[in-house]
N, C-alpha and C positions, 0 to 999 in steps of 0.2 A: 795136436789138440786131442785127449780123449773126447768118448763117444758120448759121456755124459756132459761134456764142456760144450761138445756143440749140440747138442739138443737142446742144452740150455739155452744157446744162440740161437737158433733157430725161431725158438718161442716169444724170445724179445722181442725180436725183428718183427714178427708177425703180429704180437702185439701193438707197437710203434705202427704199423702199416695200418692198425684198425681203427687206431687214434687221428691219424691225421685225417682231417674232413675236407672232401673237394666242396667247393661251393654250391654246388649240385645237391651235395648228401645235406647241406645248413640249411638248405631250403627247402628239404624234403622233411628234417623234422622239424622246421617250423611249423612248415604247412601241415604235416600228422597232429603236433600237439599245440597247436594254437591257441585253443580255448583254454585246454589247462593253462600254458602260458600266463595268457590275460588274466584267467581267472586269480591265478595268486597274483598277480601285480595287481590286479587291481585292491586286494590286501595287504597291499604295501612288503610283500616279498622284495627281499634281493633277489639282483638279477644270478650272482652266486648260489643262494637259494633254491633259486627256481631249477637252474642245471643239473645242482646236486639231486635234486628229485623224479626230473627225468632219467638222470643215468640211474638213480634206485631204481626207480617204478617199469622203466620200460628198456631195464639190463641194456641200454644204448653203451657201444664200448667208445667211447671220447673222451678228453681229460674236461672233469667241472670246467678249467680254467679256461681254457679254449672255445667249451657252448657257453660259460657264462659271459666275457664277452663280445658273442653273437649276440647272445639271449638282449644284453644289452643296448645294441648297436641297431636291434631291431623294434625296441618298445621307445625307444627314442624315436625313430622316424615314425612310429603309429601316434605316439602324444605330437607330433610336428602336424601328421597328417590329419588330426580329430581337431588341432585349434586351430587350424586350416579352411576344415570345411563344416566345423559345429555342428550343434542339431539340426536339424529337419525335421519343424512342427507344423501337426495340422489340429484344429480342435474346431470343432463344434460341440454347439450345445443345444439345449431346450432348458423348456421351465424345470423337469425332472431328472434330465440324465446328461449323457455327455460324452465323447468318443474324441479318442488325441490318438495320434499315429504320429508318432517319433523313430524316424532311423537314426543311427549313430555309428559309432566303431568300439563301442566300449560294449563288454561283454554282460550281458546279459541272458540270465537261465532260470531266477526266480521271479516271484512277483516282486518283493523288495528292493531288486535292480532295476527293475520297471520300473518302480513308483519314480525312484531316488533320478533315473533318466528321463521320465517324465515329469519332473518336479508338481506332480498333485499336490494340490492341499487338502488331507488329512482330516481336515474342522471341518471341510464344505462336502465332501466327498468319498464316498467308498467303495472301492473295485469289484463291480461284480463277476467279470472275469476280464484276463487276457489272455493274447497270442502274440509266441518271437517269430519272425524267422529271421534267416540268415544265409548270405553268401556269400562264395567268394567273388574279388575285384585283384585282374592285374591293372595296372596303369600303366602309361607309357615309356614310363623309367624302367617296365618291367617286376617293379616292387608290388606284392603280395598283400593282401588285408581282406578283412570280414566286412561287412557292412553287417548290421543288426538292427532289425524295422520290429518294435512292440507296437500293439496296438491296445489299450486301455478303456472297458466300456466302463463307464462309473454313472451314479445314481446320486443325486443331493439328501444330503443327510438331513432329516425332519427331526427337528429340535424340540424337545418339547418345552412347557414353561419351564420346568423342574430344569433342564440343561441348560438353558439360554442364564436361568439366573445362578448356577452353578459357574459357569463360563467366565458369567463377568464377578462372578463374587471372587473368582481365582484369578483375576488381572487384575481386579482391585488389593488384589491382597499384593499382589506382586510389583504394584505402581506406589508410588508416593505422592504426597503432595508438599509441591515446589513452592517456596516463596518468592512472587516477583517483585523485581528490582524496579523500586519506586524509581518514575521519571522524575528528577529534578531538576526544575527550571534554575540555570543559574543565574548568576545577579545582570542586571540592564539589559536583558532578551526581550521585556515587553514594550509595546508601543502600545498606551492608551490614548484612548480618542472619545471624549463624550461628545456626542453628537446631540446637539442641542438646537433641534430645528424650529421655524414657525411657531417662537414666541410669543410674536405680537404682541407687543409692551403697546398700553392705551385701548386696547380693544374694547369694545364696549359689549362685554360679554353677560349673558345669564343663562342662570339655572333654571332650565323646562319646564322643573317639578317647580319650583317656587315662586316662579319668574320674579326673584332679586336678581340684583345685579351683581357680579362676581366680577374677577380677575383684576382687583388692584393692583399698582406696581410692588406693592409690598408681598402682595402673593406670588407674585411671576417672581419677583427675586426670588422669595423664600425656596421655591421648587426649583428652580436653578440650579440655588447652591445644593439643596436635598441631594439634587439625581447625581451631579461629580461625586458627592461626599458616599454615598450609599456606595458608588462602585467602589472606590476608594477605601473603605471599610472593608470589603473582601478579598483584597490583592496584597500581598506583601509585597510595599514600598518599593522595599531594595534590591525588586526586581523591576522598577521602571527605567527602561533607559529614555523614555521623553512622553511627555505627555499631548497631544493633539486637541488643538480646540479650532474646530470648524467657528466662525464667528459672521453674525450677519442670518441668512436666510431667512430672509423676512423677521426679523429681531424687534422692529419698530413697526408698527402698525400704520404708518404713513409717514410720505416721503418728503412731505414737504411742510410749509404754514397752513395751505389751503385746504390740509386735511386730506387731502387724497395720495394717492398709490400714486407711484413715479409714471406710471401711463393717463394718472388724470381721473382715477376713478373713484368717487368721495366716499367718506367712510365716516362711520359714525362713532368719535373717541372719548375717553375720558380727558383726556389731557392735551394740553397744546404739544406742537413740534418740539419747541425749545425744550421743553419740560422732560420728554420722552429722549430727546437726544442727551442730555445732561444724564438722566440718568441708568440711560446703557451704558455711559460712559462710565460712571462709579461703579456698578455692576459689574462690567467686565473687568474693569482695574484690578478689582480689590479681588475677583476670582483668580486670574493670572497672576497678580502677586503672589498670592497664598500658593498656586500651585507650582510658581518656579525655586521654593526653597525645597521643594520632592524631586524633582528633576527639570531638566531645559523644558521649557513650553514654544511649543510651535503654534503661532497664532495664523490662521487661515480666512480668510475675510473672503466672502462668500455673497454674493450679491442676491438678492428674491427682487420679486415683481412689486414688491409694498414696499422695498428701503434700497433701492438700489442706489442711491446717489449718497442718500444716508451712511448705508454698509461702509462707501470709500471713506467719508470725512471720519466718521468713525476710526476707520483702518488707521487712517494720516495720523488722529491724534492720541490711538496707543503708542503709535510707535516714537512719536514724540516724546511720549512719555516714560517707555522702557528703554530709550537708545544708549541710556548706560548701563543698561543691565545684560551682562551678556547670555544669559541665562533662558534669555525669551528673546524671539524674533518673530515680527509681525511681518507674515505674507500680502499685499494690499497691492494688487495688479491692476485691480480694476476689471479683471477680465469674466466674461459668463462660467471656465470653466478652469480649475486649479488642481493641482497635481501633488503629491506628495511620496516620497519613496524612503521605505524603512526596510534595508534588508532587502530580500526576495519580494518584498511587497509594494504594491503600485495602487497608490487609489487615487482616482477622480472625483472631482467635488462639482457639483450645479445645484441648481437649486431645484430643476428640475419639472418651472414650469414650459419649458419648451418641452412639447410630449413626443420626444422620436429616442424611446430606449433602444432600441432596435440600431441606429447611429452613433450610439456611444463608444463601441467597439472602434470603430472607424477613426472616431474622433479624437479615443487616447492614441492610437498607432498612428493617427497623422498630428496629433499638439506635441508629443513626445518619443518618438519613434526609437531612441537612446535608452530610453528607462524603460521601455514596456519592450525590449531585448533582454533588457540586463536583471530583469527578473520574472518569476515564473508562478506569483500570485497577482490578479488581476481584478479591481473590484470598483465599482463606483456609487458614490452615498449621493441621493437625495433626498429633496424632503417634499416641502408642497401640497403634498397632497393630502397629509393629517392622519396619517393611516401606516401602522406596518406591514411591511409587503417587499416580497424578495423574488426576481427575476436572474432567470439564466438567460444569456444571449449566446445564441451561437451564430457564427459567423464568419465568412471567410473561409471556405473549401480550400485546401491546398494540400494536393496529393494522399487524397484522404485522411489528413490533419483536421482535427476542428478545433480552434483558438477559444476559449470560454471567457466572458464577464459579467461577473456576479455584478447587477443591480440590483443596490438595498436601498429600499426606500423607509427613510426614516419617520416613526410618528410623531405626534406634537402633543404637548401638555395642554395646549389651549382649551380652554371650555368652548362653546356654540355662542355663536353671533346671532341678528338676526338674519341675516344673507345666508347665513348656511342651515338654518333650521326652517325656513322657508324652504329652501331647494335640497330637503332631505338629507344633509351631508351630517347626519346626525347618529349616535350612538357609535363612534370610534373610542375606544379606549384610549386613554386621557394616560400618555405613558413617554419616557424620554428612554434611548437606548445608548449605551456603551459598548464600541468596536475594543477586544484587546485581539492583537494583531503579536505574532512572532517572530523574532527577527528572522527565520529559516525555514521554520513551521508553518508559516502565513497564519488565517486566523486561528484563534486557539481558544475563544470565548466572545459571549453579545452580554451584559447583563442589563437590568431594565429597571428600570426605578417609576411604579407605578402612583398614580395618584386615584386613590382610593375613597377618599372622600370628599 
């Protein structure tokens, strides 16, 4: 071998020798240039990149290929060790100002790396100064990293008129306005129900101001038929799937020939028993007729304290009468309190001179204990008392559950007696209400057909 062949050898060798890194020397310049490191990765540097600029910058004799990767093998385990153990915030505030001390592992050295690891908002807030510091951490795998604590005083930014309406005139410009997607009810989802309480067909009624005499059966019909037909005027049809007609509650002004209320109590009428039974009887006919070519009619017979013996013979001879119609079925139990279920909905019917609203809750979960499970709208209609008026009951604690029943109490078209204008029961609005009820939705509308004149 000449002398120039192995000097040549020589120098290779010695170079190879200065390339190969013990693990000792990969940790000495990581630990030397750590921040440069970080700092271009967090610039989204290759880990190639980043080697090739340490062996520029800081004449390191290693091959790129070799620190790169290290360089690699090392910002993998810091992103493992940062979503690991995330930020570390503190913030306080005042009316005025406001102080966040964030540690992390990501490299920070200006205020914009602050902010961006402090995630400030910008619109509320502006730095009046910070401080980094920073040190090292080994752990017990013996692995190497920075921890990095800023600390951020900021101050609330005082807007004036002139920004505030700069601000929103710039979201406004930047928003649009959406068209919402009309709800549409689809076909058979409603349940109407005219609730058509304390009639009193025969009452021997008058007007205050003129003291004539009013409420003939020709007028009690006329308003009858009005208050179905007014709601009915503003629902489309071909969304009823059944129509509700409470029937009864106090309908007839007296229970009997003798002119009194089924407990005996005389009343002063226009017309005999017979006369007033006959013609509830054509009244309701001809209403349930007309209303079962719209949809099925649920007839619900409904007992009061003035027709209760009444209500049932009544009941007996609708249903005599529609028993080949299958389109209408007359409810007629006989009993104080009646049920009906549409959907998620459950209503109770009384008439609602037994005064314990408060026991009605009780009374649907012990008449019906099946239906008032099997749905999750819960309501009971009376009437009685000539007056509109709506109660929540609550009731029945259970595991800090509270079970609700809407009691509505229905008003009456009736004008003033003289029993009730003697004992003040005087100046109620003279008005009849319509429940429309949802098959899923529970109720979804009341409408009210008032008598005005």
């Amino acid at each position: 071998m000449s002398k120039t062949s192995a000097l040549h050898y020589c120098e290779r060798l010695l170079f190879n020798l200065k390339i190969v890194m013990s693990k000792k020397q990969k940790k000495s310049i990581l630990k030397d240039h750590e921040p440069f490191i970080l700092q271009l990765a967090s610039e989204n540097k290759s880990s190639t990149h980043i080697a090739a600029r340490l062996v520029e910058l800081y004449d390191i004799k290693v091959k790129v290929e070799s620190l790169s990767r290290y360089i690699r093998d090392f910002l993998k385990k810091q992103r493992d060790l940062e979503a690991e153990a995330g930020n570390k915030r503190t913030w306080s505030e005042t009316e005025e100002t406001a102080e966040l001390t964030a540690v992390t592992r990501r490299v920070i050295h200006t205020k914009e790396q602050a902010i961006e690891v402090a995630e400030v908002d910008l619109s509320i807030w502006e730095v009046e100064r910070f401080i980094v510091n920073s040190w090292g951490v080994t752990n017990g795998a013996g692995e190497y990293y920075t921890n990095y604590q800023v600390k951020l005083f900021l101050r609330r930014i005082k807007e004036t008129t002139e920004d505030i309406s700069s601000r929103l005139c710039k979201k406004i410009a930047q928003s649009s306005s959406k068209s919402l997607s009309r709800h549409i009810i689809k076909k058979q989802e409603l349940s109407i129900e005219p609730n058509i309480t304390d009639l009193h067909l025969g009452r021997f009624a008058f007007d205050e101001k003129t003291m004539s005499h009013t409420w003939s059966l020709e007028d009690a019909a006329f308003h009858y038929n009005q208050a179905i037909d007014s709601t009915l005027d503003q629902i489309d049809t071909k969304n009823i799937a059944e129509i509700v007609l409470p029937t009864g509650n106090d309908l007839i002004q007296i229970d009997s020939s003798n002119n009194t209320t089924t407990r005996g109590t005389e009343q002063m009428n226009r017309e005999f028993w017979q006369t007033l039974f006959e013609y509830s009887f054509h009244m309701t006919k001809n209403a349930i007729e007309r209303l079962s070519k719209l949809a099925p009619v649920k007839v619900l017979m409904i007992a009061g304290n003035h027709d209760f013996d009444s209500t049932f013979s009544l009941g007996v001879a609708l249903a005599a009468y529609f028993r080949n119609n299958k389109n209408v079925e007359v409810v007629n139990k006989g009993l104080l309190r009646t049920y009906h279920r549409f959907g998620d909905n459950l209503t109770g019917f009384n008439h609602g001179d037994v005064r314990a609203p408060m026991r009605l809750h009780a009374a649907m979960t012990k008449d019906v204990p099946e239906l008032y499970g099997a749905t999750r709208f819960h309501s009971y209609h009376v009437g009685h008392l000539h007056k509109n008026s709506k109660k929540t009951i609550f009731d029945f604690v259970e595991k800090d559950e509270y079970f609700g029943l809407d009691v509505e109490i229905c008003p009456s078209m009736t004008p003033t007696d003289a029993w009730h204008y003697k004992n003040l029961y005087i100046g109620n609005l003279r008005r009849s209400k319509t429940f429309v009820n949802h098959r899923t939705e529970g109720k979804i509308a009341e409408f009210y057909y008032n008598i005005t004149k």
